[in-house]
C-alpha positions in Angstrom: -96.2 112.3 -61.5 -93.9 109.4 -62.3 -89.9 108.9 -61.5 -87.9 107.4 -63.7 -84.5 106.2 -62.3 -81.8 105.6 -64.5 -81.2 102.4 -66.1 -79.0 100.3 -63.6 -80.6 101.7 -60.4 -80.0 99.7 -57.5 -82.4 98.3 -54.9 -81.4 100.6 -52.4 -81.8 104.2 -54.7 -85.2 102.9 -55.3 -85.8 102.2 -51.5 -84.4 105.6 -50.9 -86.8 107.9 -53.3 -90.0 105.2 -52.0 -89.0 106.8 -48.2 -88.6 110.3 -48.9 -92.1 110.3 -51.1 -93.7 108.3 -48.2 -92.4 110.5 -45.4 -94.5 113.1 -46.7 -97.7 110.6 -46.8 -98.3 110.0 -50.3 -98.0 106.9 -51.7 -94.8 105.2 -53.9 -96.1 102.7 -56.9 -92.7 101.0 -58.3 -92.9 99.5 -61.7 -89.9 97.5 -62.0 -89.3 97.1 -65.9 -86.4 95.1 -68.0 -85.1 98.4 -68.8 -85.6 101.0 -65.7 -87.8 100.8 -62.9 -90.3 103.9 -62.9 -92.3 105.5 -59.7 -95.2 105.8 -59.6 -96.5 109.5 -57.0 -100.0 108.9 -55.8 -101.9 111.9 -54.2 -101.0 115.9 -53.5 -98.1 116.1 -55.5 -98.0 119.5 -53.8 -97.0 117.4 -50.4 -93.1 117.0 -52.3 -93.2 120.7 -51.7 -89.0 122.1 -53.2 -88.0 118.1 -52.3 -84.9 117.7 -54.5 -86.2 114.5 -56.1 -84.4 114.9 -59.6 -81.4 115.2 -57.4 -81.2 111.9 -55.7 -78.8 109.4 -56.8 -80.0 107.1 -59.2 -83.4 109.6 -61.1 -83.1 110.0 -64.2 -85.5 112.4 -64.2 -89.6 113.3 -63.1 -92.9 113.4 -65.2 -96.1 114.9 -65.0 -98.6 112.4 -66.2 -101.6 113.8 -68.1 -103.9 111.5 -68.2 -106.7 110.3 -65.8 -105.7 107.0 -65.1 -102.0 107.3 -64.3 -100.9 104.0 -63.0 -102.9 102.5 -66.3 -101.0 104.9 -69.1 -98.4 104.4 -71.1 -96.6 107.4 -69.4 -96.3 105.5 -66.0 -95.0 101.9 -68.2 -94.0 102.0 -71.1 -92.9 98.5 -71.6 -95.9 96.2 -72.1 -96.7 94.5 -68.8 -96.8 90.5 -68.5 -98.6 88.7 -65.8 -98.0 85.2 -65.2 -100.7 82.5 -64.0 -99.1 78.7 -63.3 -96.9 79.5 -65.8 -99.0 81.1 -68.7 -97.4 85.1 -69.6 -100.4 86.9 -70.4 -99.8 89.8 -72.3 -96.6 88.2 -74.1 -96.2 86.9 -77.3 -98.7 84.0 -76.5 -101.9 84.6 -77.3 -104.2 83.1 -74.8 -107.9 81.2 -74.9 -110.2 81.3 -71.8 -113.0 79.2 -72.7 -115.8 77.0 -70.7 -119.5 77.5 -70.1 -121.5 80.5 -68.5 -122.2 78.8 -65.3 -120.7 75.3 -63.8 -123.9 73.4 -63.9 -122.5 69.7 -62.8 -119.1 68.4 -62.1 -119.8 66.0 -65.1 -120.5 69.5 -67.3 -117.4 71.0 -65.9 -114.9 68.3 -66.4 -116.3 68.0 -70.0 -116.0 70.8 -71.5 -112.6 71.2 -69.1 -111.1 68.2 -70.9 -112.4 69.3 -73.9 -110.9 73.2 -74.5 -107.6 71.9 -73.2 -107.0 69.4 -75.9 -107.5 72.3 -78.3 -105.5 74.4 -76.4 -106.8 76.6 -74.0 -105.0 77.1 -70.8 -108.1 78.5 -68.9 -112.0 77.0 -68.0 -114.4 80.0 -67.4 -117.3 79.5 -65.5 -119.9 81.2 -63.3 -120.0 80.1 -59.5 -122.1 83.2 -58.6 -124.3 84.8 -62.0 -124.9 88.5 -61.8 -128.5 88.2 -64.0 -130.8 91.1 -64.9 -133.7 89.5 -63.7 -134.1 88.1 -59.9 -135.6 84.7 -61.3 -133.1 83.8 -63.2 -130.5 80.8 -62.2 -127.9 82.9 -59.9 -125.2 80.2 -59.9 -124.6 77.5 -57.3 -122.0 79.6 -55.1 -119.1 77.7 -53.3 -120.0 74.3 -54.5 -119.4 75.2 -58.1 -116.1 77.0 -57.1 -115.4 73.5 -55.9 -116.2 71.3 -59.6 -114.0 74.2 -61.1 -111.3 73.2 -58.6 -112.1 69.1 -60.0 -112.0 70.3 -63.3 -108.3 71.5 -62.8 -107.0 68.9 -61.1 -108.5 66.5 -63.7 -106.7 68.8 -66.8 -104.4 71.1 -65.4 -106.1 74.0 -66.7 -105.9 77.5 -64.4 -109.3 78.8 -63.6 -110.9 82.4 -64.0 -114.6 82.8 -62.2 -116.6 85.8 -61.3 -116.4 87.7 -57.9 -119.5 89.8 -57.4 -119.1 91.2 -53.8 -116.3 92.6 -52.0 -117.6 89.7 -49.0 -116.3 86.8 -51.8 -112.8 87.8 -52.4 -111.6 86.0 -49.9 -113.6 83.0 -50.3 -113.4 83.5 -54.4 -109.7 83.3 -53.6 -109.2 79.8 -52.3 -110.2 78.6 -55.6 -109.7 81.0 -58.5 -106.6 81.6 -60.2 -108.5 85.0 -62.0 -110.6 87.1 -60.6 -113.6 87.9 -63.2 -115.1 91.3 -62.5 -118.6 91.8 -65.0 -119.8 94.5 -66.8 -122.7 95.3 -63.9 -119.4 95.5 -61.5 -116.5 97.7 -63.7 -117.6 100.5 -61.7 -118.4 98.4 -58.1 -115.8 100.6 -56.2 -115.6 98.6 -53.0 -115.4 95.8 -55.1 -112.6 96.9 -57.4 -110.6 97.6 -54.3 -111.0 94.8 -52.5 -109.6 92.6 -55.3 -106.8 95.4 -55.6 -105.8 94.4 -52.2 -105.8 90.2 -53.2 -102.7 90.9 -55.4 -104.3 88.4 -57.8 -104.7 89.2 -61.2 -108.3 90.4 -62.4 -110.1 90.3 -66.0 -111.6 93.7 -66.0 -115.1 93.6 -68.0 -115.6 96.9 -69.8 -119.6 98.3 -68.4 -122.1 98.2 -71.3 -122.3 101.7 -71.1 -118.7 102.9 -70.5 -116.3 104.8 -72.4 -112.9 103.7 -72.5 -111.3 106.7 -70.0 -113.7 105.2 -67.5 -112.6 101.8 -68.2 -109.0 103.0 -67.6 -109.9 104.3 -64.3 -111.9 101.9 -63.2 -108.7 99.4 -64.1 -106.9 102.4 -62.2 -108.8 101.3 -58.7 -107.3 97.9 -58.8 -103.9 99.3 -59.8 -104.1 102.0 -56.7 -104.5 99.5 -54.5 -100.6 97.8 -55.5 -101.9 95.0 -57.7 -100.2 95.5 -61.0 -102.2 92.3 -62.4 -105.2 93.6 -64.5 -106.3 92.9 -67.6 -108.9 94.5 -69.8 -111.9 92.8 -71.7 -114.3 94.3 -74.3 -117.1 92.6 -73.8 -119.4 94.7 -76.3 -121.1 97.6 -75.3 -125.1 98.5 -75.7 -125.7 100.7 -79.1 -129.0 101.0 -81.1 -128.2 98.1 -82.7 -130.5 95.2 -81.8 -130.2 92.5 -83.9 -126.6 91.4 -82.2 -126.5 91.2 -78.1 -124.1 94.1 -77.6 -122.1 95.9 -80.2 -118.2 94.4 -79.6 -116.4 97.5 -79.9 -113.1 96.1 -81.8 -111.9 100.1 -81.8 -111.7 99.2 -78.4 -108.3 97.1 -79.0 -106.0 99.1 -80.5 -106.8 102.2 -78.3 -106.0 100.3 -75.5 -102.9 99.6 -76.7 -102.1 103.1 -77.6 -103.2 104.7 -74.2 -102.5 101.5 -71.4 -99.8 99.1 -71.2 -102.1 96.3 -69.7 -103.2 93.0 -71.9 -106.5 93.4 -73.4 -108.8 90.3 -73.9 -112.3 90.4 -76.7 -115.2 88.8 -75.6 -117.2 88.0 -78.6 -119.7 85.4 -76.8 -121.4 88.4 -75.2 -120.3 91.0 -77.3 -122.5 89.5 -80.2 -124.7 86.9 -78.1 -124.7 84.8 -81.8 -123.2 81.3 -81.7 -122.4 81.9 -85.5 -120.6 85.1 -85.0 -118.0 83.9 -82.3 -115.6 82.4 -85.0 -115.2 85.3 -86.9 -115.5 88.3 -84.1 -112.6 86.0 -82.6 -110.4 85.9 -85.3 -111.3 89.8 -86.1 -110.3 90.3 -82.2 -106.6 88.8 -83.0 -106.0 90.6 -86.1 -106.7 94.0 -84.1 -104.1 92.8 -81.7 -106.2 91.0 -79.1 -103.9 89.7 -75.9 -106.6 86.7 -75.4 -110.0 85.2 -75.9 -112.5 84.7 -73.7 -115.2 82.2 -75.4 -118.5 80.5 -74.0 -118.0 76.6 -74.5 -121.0 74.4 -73.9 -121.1 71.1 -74.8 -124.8 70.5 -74.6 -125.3 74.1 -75.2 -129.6 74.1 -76.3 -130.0 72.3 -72.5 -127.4 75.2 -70.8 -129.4 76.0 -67.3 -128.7 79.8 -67.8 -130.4 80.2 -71.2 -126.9 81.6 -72.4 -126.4 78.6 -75.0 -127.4 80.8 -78.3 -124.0 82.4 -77.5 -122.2 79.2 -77.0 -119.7 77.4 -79.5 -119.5 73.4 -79.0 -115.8 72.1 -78.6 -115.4 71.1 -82.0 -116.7 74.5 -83.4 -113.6 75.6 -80.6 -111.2 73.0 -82.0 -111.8 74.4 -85.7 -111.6 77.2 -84.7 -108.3 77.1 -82.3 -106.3 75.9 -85.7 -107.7 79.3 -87.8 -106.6 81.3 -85.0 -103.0 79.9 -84.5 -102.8 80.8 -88.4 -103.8 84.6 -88.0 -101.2 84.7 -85.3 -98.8 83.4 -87.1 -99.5 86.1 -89.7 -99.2 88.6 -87.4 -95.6 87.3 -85.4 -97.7 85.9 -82.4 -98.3 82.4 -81.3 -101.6 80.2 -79.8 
């Protein structure tokens, strides 16, 4: 159930309906919008019992929410939430580029490619400090020093970083340096995990699993929102179909549906949703048309020597920079901006 107070509400009407829905131990979710600031009811609505709620000044009025995944639907927010990073809106008119290698290899590798993406325009580096991989063997990332040549490569460019946390036992250390919390596919449904970053407060890219429909996607996303961090943002990253000849299958569908049943930004992935250097360019510039929030892109510079065997997937900065200028004219079609 939601509450929706009436436009003009003031601090202490939504203080008041907060108390009376926690004196009965379930839990209050405000969503302060331009507009109105909705409530969110979390737990046995039954608890509220013949509580006047409609009745106290300054609702508007209640609403059951139907689906699932209530703090992520539309019903709960209707107004398109915005998350700011240093300074960046996410999920505004601006459409942003996350880009950088798999994993931070070097500081030299970092700074590179760092320097690199921002003078085409990307406000983000990505790259792994610890590297979920399906085999045991395979390089696993270099841990806190890498979260360190991530923290060079902003101070040399400015740039905000977004890494992968795979544990609940890294938040806190993942914290000190990230500015973004990546969770991966293997971890969308890591339910210790998703809480856990819930309780940071900082805002999370949320990986879609390979194998997950899009309702458990929401509620996965509705984890970290139950815990009181509003900051999420969804990512298709391609999901596993029969199809073999492309990595995954990058579920574009994926887009405009979350548009239609969340308010939260939604990224595209097309690095690993195709896992084809030569199909990046154009799975990006599909992702924008279909309404696309942001990019996350695998950047290599020297992407045949890449230590995590990921460089088939990677675009070189210049393939980036061409590609930066296409994109800025497909938003500009579509009343957007990069």
């Amino acid at each position: 159930m939601v509450i929706i107070m009436k436009p003009g509400a003031t601090r202490e009407e939504i203080d008041r309906v907060i108390r009376r829905i926690e004196s009965v131990d379930l839990k209050a979710q405000p969503s302060i919008g331009e507009q109105r600031t909705v409530i969110g009811v979390i737990g046995d609505k039954t608890r509220l019992g013949d509580m006047p709620i409609e009745s106290m000044t300054g609702v508007e009025r209640t609403m059951p929410i139907s689906a699932p995944y209530k703090l992520a639907s539309r019903q709960f927010r209707d107004e398109q939430t915005i998350i700011e990073v240093n300074g960046t809106k996410i999920g505004g008119k601006q459409i942003i580029v996350m880009a950088g290698p798999c994993a931070v290899e070097t500081t030299e590798q970092i700074v590179t490619i760092a320097k690199a993406i921002a003078q085409s325009g990307a406000t983000f580096i990505r790259g792994g400090a610890f590297k979920p991989r399906t085999g045991p063997y395979s390089f696993q990332g270099y841990g806190e020093p890498a979260l360190k040549m991530l923290m060079e490569a902003k101070r040399e460019t400015g740039l905000g970083i977004i890494t992968e946390v795979m544990t609940p036992y890294e938040v806190e250390l993942v914290s000190a340096y990230t500015d973004i919390f990546q969770l991966g596919t293997r971890n969308m449904q890591n339910f210790y995990l998703l809480r856990e970053v819930g309780k940071s407060g900082k805002p999370v890219l949320l990986k879609r699993g390979m194998s997950s429909t899009i309702e458990e996607w929401l509620l996965a996303a509705e984890y970290i929102l139950a815990e009181g961090n509003p900051n999420v943002i969804m990512c298709e990253r391609g999901i596993r179909t029969f199809e073999t000849h492309t990595r995954n299958t990058l579920d574009l569908n994926a887009v405009p549906i979350i548009k239609e049943l969340s308010h939260l930004p939604i990224f595209a992935d097309p690095s690993h949703g195709t896992g084809i250097r030569s199909l990046v360019a154009p799975m990006s510039k599909a992702s924008i048309a279909a309404g696309a929030d942001g990019l996350l892109l695998e950047v290599h510079h020297d992407p045949d020597n890449s230590m995590t065997g990921d460089g088939v997937q990677s675009i070189l900065p210049d393939q980036l920079d061409q590609l930066m200028g296409e994109l800025r004219a497909i938003a500009g079609a579509i009343g957007r901006e990069i």
